[in-house]
PDB file of N, CA, C and O in Angstrom:
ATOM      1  N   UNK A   1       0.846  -1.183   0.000  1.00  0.00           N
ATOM      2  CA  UNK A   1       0.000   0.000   0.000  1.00  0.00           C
ATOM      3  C   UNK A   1       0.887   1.240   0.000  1.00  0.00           C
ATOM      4  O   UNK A   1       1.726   1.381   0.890  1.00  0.00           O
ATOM      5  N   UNK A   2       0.725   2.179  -1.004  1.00  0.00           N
ATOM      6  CA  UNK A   2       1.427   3.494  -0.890  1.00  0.00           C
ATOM      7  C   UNK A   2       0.963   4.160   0.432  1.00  0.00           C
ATOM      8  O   UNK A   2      -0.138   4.170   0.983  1.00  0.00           O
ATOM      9  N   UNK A   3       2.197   4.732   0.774  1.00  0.00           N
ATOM     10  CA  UNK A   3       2.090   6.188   2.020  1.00  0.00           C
ATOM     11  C   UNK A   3       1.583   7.576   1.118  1.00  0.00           C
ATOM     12  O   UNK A   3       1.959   8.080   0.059  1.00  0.00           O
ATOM     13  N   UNK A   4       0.497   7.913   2.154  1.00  0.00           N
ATOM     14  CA  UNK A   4       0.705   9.444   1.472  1.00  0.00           C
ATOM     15  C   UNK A   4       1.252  10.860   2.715  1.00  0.00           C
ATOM     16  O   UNK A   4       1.729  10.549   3.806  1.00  0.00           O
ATOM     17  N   UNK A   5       1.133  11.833   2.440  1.00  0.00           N
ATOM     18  CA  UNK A   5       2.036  12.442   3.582  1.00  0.00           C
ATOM     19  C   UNK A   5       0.127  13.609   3.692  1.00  0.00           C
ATOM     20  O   UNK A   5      -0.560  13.920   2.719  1.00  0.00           O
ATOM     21  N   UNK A   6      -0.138  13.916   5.045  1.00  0.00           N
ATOM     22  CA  UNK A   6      -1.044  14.325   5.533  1.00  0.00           C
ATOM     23  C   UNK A   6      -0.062  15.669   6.160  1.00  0.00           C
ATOM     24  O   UNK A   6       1.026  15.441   6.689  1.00  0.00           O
ATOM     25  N   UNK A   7      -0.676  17.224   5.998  1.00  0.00           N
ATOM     26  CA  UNK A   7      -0.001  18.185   6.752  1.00  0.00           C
ATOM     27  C   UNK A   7      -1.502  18.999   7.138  1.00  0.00           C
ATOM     28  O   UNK A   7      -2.426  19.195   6.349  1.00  0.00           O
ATOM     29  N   UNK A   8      -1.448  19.372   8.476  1.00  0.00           N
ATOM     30  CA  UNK A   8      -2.886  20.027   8.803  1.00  0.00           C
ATOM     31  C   UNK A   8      -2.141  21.024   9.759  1.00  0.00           C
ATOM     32  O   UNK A   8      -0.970  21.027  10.139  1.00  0.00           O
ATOM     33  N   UNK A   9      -3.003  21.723   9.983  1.00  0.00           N
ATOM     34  CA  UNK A   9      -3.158  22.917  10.513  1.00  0.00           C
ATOM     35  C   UNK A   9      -4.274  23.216  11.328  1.00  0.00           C
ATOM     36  O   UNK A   9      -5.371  23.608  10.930  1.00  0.00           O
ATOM     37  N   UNK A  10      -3.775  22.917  12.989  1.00  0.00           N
ATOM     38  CA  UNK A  10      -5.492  22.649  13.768  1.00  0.00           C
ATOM     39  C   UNK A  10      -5.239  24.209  14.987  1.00  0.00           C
ATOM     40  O   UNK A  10      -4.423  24.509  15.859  1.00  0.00           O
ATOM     41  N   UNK A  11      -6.343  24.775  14.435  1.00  0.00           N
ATOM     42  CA  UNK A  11      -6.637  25.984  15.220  1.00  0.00           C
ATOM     43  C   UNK A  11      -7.882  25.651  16.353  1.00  0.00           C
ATOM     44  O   UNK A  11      -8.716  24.746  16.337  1.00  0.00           O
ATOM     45  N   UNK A  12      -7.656  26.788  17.373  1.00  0.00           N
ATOM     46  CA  UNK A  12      -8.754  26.432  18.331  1.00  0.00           C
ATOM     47  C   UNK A  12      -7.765  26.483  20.108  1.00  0.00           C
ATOM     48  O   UNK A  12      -6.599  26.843  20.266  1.00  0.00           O
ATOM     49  N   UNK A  13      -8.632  26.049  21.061  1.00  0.00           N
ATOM     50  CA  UNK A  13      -7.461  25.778  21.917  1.00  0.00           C
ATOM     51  C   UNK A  13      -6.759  24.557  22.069  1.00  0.00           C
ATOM     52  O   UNK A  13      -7.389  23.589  22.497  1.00  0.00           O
ATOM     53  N   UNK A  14      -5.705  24.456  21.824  1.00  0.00           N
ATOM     54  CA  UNK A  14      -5.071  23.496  21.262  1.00  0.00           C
ATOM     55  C   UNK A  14      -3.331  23.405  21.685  1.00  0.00           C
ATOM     56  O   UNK A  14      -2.474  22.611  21.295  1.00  0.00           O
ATOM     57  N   UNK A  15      -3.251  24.445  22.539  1.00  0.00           N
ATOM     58  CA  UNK A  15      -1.442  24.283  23.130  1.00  0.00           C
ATOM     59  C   UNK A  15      -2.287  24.323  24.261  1.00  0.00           C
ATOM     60  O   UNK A  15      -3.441  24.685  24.492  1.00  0.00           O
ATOM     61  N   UNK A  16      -1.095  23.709  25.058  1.00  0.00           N
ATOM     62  CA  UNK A  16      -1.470  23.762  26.719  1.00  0.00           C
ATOM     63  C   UNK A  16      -2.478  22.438  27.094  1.00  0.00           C
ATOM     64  O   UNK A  16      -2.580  22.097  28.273  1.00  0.00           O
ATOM     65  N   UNK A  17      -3.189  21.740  26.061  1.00  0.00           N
ATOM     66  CA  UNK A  17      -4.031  20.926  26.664  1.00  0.00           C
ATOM     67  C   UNK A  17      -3.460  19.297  26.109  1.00  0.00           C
ATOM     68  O   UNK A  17      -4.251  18.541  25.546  1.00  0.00           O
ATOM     69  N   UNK A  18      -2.214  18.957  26.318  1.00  0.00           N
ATOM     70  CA  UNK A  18      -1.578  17.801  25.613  1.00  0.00           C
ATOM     71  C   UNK A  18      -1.857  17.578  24.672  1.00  0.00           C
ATOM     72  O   UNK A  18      -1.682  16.371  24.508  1.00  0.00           O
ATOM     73  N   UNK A  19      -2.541  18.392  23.130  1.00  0.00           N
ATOM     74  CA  UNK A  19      -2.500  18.050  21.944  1.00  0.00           C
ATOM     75  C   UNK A  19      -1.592  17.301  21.540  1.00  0.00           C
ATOM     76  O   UNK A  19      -1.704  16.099  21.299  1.00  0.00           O
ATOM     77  N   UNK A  20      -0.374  18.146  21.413  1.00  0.00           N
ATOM     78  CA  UNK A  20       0.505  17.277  20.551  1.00  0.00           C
ATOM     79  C   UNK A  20       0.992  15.970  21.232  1.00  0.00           C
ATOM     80  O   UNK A  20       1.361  15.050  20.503  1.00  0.00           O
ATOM     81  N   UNK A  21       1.017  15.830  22.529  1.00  0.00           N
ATOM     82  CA  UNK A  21       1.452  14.685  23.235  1.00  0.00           C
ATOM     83  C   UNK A  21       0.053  13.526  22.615  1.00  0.00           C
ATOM     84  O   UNK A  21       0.311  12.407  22.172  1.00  0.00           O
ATOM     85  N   UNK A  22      -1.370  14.081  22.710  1.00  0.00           N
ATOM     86  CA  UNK A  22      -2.049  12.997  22.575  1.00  0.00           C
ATOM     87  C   UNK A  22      -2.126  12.596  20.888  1.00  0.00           C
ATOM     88  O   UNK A  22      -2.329  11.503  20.359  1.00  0.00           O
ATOM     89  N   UNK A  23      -1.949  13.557  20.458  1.00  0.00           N
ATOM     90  CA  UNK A  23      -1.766  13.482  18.954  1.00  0.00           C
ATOM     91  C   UNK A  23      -0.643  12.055  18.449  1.00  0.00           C
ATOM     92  O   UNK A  23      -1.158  11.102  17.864  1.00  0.00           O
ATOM     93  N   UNK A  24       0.724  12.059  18.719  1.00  0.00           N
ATOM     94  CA  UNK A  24       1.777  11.503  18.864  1.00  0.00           C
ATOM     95  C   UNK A  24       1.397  10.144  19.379  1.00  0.00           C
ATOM     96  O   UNK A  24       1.780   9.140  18.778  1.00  0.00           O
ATOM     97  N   UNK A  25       0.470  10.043  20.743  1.00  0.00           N
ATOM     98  CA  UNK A  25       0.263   8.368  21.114  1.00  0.00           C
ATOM     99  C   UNK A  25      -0.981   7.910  19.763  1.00  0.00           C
ATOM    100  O   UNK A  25      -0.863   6.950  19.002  1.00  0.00           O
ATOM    101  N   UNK A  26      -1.998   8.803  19.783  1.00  0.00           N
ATOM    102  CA  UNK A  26      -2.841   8.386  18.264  1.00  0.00           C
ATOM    103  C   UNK A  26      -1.779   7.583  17.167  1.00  0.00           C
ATOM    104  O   UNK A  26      -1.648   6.406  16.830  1.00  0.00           O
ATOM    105  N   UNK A  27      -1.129   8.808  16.818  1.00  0.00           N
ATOM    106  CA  UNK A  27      -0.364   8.515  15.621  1.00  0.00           C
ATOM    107  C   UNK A  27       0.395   7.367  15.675  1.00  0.00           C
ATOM    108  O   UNK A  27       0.498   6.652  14.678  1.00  0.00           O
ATOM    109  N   UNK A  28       0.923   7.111  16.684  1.00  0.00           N
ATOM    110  CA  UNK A  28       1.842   5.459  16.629  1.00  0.00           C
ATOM    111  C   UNK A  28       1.041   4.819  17.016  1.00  0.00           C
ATOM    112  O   UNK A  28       1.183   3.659  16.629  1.00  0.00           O
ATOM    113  N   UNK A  29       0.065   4.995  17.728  1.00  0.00           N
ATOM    114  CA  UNK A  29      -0.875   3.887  17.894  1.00  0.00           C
ATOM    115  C   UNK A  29      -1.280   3.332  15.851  1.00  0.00           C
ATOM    116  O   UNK A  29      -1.357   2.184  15.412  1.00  0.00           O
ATOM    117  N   UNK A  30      -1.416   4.398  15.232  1.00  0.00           N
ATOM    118  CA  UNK A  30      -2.068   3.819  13.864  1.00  0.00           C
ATOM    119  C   UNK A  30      -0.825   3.456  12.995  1.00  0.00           C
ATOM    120  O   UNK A  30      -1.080   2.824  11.970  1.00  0.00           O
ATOM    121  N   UNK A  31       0.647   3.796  13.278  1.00  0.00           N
ATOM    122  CA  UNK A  31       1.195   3.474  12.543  1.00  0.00           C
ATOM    123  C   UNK A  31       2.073   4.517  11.740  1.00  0.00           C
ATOM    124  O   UNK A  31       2.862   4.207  10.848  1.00  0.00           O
ATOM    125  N   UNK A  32       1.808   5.855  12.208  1.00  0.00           N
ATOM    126  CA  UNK A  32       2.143   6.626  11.180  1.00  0.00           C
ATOM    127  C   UNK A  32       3.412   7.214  11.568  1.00  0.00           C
ATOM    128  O   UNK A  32       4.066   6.603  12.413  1.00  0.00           O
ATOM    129  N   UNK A  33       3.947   8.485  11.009  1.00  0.00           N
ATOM    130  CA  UNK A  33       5.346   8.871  11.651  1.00  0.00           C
ATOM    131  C   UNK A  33       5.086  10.062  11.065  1.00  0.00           C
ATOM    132  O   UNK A  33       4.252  10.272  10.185  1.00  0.00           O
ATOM    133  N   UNK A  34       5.868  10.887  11.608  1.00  0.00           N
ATOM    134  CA  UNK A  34       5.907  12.475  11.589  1.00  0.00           C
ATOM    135  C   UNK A  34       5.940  13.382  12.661  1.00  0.00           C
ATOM    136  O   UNK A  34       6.907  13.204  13.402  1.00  0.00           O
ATOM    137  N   UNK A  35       5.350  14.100  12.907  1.00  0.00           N
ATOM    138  CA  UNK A  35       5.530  15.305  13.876  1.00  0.00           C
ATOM    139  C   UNK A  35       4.760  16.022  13.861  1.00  0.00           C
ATOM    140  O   UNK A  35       4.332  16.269  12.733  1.00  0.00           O
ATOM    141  N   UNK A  36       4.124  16.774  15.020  1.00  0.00           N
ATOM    142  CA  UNK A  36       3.626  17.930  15.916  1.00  0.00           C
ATOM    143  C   UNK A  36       4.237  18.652  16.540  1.00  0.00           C
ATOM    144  O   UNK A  36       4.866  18.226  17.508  1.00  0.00           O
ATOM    145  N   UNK A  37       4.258  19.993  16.193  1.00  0.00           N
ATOM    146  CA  UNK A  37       4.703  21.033  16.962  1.00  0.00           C
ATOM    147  C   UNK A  37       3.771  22.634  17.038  1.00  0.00           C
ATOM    148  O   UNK A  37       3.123  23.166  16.137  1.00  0.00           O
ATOM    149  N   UNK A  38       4.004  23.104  18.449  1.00  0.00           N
ATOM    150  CA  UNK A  38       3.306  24.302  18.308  1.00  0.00           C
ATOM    151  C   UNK A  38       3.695  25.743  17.466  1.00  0.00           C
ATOM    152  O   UNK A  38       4.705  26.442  17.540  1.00  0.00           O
ATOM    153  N   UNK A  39       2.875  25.839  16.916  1.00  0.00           N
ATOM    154  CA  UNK A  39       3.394  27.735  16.462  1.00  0.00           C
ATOM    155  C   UNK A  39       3.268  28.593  16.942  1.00  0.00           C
ATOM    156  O   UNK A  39       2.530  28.367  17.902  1.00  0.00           O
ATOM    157  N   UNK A  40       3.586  29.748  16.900  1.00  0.00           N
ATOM    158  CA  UNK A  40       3.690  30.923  17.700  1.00  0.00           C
ATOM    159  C   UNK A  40       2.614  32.103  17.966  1.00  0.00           C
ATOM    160  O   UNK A  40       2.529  33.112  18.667  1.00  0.00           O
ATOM    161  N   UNK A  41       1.595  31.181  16.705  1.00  0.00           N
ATOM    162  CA  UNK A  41       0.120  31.630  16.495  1.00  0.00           C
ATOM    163  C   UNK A  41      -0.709  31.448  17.103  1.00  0.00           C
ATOM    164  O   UNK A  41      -1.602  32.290  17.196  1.00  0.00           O
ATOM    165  N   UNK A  42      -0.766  29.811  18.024  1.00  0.00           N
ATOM    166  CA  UNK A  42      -1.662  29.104  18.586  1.00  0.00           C
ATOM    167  C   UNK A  42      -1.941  28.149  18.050  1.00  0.00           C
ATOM    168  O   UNK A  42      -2.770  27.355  18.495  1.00  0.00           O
ATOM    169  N   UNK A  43      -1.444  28.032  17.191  1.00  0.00           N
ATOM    170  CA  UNK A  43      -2.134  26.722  16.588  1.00  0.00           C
ATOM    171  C   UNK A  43      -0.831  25.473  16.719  1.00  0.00           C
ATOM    172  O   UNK A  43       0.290  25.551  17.223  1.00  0.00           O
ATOM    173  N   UNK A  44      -1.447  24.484  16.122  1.00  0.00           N
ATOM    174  CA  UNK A  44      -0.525  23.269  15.992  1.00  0.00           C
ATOM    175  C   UNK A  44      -0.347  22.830  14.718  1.00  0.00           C
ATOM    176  O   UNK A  44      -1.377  22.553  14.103  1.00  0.00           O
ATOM    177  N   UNK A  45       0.849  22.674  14.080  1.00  0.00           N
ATOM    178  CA  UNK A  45       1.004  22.298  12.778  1.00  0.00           C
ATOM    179  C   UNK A  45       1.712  20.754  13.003  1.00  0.00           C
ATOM    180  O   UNK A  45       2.803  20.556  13.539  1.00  0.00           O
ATOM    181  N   UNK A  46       0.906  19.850  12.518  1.00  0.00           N
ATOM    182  CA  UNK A  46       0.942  18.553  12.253  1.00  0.00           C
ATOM    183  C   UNK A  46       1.441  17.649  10.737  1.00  0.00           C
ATOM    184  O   UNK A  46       0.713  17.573   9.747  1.00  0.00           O
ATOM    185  N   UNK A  47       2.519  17.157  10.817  1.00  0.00           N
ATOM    186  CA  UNK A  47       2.877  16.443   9.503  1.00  0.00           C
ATOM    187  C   UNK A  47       2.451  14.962   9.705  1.00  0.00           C
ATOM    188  O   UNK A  47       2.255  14.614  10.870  1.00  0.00           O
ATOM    189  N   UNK A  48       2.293  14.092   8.765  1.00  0.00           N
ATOM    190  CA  UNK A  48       1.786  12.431   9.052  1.00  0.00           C
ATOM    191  C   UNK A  48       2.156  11.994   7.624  1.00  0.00           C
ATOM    192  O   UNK A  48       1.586  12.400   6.611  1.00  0.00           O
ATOM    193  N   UNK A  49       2.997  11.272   7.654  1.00  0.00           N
ATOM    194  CA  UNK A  49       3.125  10.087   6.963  1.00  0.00           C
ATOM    195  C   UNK A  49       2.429   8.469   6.956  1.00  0.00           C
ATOM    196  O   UNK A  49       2.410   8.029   8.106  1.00  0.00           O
ATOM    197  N   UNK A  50       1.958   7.662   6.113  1.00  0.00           N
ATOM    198  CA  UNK A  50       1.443   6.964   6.434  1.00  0.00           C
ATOM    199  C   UNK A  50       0.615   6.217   5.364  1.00  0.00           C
ATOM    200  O   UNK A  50       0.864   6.748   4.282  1.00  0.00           O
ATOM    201  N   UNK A  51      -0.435   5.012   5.191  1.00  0.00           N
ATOM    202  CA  UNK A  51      -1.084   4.107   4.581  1.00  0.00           C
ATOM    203  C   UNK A  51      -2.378   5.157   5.072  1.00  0.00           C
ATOM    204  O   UNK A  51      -2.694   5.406   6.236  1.00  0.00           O
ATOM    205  N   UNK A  52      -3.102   5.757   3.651  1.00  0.00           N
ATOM    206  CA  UNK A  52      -4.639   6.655   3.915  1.00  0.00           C
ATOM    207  C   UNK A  52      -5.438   6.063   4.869  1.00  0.00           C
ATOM    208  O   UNK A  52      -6.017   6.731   5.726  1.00  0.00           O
ATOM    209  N   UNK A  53      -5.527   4.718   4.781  1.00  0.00           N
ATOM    210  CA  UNK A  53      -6.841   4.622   5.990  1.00  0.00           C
ATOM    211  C   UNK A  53      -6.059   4.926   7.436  1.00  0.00           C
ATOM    212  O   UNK A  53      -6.926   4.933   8.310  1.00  0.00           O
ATOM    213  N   UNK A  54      -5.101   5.111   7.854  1.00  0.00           N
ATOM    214  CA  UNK A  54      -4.367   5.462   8.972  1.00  0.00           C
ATOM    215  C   UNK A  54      -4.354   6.787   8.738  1.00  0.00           C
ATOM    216  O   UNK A  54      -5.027   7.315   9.624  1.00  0.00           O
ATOM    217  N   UNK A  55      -3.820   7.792   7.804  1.00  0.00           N
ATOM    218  CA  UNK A  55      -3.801   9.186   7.693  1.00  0.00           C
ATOM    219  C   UNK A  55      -5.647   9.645   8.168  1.00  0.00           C
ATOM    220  O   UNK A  55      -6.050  10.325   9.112  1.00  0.00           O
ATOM    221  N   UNK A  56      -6.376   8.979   7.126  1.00  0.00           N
ATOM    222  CA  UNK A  56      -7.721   9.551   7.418  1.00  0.00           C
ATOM    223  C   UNK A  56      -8.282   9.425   8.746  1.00  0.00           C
ATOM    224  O   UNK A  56      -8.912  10.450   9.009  1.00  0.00           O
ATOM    225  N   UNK A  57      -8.318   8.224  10.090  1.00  0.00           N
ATOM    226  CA  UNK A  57      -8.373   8.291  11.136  1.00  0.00           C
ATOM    227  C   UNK A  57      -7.824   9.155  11.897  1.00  0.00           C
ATOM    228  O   UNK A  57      -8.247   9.532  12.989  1.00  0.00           O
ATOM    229  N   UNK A  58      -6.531   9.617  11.158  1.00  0.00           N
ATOM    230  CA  UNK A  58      -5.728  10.327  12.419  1.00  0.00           C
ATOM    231  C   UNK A  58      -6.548  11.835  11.935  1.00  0.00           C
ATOM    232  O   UNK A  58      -6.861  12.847  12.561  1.00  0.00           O
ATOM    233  N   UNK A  59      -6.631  11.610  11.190  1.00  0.00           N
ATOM    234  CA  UNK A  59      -7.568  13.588  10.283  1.00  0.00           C
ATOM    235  C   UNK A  59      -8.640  13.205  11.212  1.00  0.00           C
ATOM    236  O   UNK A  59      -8.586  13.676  12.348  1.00  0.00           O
ATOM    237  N   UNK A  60      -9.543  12.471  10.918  1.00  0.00           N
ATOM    238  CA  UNK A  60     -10.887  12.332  12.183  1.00  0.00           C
ATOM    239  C   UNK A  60     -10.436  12.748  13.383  1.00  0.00           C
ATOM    240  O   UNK A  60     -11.049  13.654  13.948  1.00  0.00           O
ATOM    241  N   UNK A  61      -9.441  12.241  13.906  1.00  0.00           N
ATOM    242  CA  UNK A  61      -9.236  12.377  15.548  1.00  0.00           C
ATOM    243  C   UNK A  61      -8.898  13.556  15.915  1.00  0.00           C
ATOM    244  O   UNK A  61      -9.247  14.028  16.997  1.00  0.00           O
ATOM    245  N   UNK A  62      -7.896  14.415  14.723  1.00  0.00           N
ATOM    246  CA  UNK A  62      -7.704  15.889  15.125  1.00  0.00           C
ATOM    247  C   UNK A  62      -8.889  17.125  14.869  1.00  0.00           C
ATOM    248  O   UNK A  62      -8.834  18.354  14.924  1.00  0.00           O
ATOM    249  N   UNK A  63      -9.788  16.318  14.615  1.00  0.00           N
ATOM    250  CA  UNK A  63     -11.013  17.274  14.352  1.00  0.00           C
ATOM    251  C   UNK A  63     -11.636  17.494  15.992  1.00  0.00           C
ATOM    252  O   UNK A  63     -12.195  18.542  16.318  1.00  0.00           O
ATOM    253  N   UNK A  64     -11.468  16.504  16.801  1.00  0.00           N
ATOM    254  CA  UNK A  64     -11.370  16.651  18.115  1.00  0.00           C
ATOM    255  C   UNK A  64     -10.416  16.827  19.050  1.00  0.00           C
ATOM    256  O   UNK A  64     -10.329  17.715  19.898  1.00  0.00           O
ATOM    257  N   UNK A  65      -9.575  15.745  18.788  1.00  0.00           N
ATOM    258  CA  UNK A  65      -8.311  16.113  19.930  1.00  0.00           C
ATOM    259  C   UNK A  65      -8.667  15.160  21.512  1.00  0.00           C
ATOM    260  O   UNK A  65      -9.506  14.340  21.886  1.00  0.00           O
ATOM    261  N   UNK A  66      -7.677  15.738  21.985  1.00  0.00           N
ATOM    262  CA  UNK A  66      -8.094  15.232  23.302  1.00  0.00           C
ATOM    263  C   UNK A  66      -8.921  15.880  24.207  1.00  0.00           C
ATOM    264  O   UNK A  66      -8.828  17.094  24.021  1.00  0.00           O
ATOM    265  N   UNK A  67      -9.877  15.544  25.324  1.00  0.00           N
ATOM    266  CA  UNK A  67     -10.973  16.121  25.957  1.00  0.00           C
ATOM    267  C   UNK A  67     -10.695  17.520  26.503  1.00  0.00           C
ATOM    268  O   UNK A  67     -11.595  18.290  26.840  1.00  0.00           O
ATOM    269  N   UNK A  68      -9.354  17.808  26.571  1.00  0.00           N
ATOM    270  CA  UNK A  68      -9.326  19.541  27.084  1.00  0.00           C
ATOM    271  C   UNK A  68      -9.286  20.397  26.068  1.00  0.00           C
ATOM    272  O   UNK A  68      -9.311  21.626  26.126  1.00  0.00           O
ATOM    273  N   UNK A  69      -9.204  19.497  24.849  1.00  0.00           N
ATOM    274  CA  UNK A  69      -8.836  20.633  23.817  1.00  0.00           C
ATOM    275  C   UNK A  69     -10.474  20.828  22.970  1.00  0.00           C
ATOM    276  O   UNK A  69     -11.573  20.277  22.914  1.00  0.00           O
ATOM    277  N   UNK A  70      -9.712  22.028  22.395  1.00  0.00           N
ATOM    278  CA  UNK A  70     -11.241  22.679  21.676  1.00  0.00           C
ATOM    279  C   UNK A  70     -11.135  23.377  20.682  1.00  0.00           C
ATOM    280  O   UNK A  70     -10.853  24.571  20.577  1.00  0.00           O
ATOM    281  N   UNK A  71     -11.461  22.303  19.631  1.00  0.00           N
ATOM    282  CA  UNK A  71     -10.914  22.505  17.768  1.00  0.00           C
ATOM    283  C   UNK A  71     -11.919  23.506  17.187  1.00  0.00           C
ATOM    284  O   UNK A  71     -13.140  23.355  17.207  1.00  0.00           O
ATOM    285  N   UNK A  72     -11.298  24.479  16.701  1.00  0.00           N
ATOM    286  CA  UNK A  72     -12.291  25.037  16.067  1.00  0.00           C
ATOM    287  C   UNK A  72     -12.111  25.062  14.247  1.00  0.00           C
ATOM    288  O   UNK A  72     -12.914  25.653  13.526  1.00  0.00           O
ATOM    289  N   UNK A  73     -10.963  24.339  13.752  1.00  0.00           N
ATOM    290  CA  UNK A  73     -10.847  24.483  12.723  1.00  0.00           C
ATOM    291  C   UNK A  73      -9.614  23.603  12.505  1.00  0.00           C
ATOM    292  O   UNK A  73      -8.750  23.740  13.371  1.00  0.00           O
ATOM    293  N   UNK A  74      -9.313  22.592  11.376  1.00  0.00           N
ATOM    294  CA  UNK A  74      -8.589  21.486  10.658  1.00  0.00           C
ATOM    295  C   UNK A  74      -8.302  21.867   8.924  1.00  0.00           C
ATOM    296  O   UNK A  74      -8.949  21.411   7.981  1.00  0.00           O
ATOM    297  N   UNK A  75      -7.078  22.884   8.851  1.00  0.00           N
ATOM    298  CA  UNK A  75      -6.784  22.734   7.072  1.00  0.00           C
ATOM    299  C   UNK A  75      -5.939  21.939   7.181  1.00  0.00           C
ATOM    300  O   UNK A  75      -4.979  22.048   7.944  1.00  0.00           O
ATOM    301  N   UNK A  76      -6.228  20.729   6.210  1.00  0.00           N
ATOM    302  CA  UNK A  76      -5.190  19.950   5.869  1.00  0.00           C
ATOM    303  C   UNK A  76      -5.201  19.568   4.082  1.00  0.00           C
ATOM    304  O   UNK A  76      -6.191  19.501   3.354  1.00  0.00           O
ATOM    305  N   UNK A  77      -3.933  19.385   3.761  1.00  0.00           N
ATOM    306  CA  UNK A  77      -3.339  19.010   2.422  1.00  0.00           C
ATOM    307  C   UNK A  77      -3.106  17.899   2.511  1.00  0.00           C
ATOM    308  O   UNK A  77      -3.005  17.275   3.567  1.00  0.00           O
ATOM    309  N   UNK A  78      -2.976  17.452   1.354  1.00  0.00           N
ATOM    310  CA  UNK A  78      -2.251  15.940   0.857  1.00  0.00           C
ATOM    311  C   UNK A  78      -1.141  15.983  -0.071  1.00  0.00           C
ATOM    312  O   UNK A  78      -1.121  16.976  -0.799  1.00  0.00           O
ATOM    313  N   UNK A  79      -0.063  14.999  -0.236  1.00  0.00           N
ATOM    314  CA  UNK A  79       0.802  15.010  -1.020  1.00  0.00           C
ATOM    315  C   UNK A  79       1.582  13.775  -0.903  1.00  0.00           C
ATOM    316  O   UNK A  79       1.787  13.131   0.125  1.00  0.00           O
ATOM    317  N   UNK A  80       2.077  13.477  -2.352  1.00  0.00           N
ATOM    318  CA  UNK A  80       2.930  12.224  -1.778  1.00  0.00           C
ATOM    319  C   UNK A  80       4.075  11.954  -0.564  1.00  0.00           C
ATOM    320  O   UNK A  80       4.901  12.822  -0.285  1.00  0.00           O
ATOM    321  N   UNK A  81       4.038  10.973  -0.046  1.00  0.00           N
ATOM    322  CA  UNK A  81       5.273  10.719   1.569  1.00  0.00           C
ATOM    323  C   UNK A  81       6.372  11.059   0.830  1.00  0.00           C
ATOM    324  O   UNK A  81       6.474  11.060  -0.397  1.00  0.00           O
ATOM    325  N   UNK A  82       7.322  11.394   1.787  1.00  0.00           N
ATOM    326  CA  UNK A  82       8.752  11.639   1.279  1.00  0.00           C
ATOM    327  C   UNK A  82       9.739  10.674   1.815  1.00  0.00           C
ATOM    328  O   UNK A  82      10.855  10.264   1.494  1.00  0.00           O
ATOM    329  N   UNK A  83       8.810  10.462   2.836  1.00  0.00           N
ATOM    330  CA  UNK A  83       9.948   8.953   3.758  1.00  0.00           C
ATOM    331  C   UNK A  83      10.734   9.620   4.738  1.00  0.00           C
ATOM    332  O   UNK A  83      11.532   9.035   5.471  1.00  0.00           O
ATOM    333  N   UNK A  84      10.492  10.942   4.753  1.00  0.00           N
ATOM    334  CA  UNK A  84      12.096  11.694   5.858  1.00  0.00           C
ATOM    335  C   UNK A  84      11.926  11.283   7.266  1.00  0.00           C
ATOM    336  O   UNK A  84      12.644  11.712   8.169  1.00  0.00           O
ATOM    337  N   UNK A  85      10.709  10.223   7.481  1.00  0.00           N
ATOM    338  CA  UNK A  85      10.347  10.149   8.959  1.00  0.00           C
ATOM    339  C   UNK A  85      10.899   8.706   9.522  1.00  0.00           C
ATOM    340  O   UNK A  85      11.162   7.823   8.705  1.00  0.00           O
ATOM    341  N   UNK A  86      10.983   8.595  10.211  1.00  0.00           N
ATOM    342  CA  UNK A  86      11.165   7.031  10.975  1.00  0.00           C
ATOM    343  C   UNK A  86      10.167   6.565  12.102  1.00  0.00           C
ATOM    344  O   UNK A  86       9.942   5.384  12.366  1.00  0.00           O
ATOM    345  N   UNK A  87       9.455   7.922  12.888  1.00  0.00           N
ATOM    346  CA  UNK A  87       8.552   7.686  14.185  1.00  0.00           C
ATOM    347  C   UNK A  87       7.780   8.688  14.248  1.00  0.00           C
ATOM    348  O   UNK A  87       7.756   9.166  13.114  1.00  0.00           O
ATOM    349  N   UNK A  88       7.138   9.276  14.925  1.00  0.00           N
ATOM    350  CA  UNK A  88       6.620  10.562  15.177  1.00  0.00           C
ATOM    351  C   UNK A  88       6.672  11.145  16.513  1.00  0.00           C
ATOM    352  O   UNK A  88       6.452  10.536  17.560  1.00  0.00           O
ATOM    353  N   UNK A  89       7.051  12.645  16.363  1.00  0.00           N
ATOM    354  CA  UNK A  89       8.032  12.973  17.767  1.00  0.00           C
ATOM    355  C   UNK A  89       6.769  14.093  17.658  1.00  0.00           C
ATOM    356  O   UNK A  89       5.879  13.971  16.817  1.00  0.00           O
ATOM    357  N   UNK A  90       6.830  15.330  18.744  1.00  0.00           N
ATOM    358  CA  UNK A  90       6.716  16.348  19.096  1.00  0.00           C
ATOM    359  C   UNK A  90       7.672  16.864  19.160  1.00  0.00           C
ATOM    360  O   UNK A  90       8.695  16.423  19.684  1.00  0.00           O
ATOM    361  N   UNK A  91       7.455  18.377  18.397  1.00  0.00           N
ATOM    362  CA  UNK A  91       8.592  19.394  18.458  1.00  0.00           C
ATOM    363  C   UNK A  91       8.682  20.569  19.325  1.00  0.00           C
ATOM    364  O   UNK A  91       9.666  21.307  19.264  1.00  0.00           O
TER     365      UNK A  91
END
């Protein structure tokens, strides 16, 4: 199965409430690799590598997040994987 590479952009409150930490156990839980880190905006910019039915779950899950957090908005792109990943960290 091809990887495709998932990049989103989740606004809302979303630092401070373990996003990216819960984001990161999601993501290896499904398999995928890449990274979360916060911006200086508020928001969280998310990369995912991965097999689509794993990318598309993990897109579902950041439409919520974890129970402290509070999404008010998910842009995400698609594009082919590049492979630069091995795991998925927080930055």
């Amino acid at each position: 199965m091809s990887h495709q590479r998932l990049s989103m952009l989740i606004s809302g409150k979303v630092q401070g409430v373990f996003y990216r930490a819960s984001a990161a156990e999601k993501a290896s839980e499904l398999g995928v690799t890449g990274y979360a880190k916060n911006l200086p905006d508020g928001r969280v910019e998310l990369v995912a590598e991965g097999p689509q039915p794993a990318l598309d779950s993990l897109r579902q899950w950041c439409n919520d997040g974890p129970p402290a957090a509070d999404v008010d908005r998910v842009d995400a792109t698609e594009s082919p994987a590049t492979g630069e990943f091995t795991s998925f960290e927080t930055r």
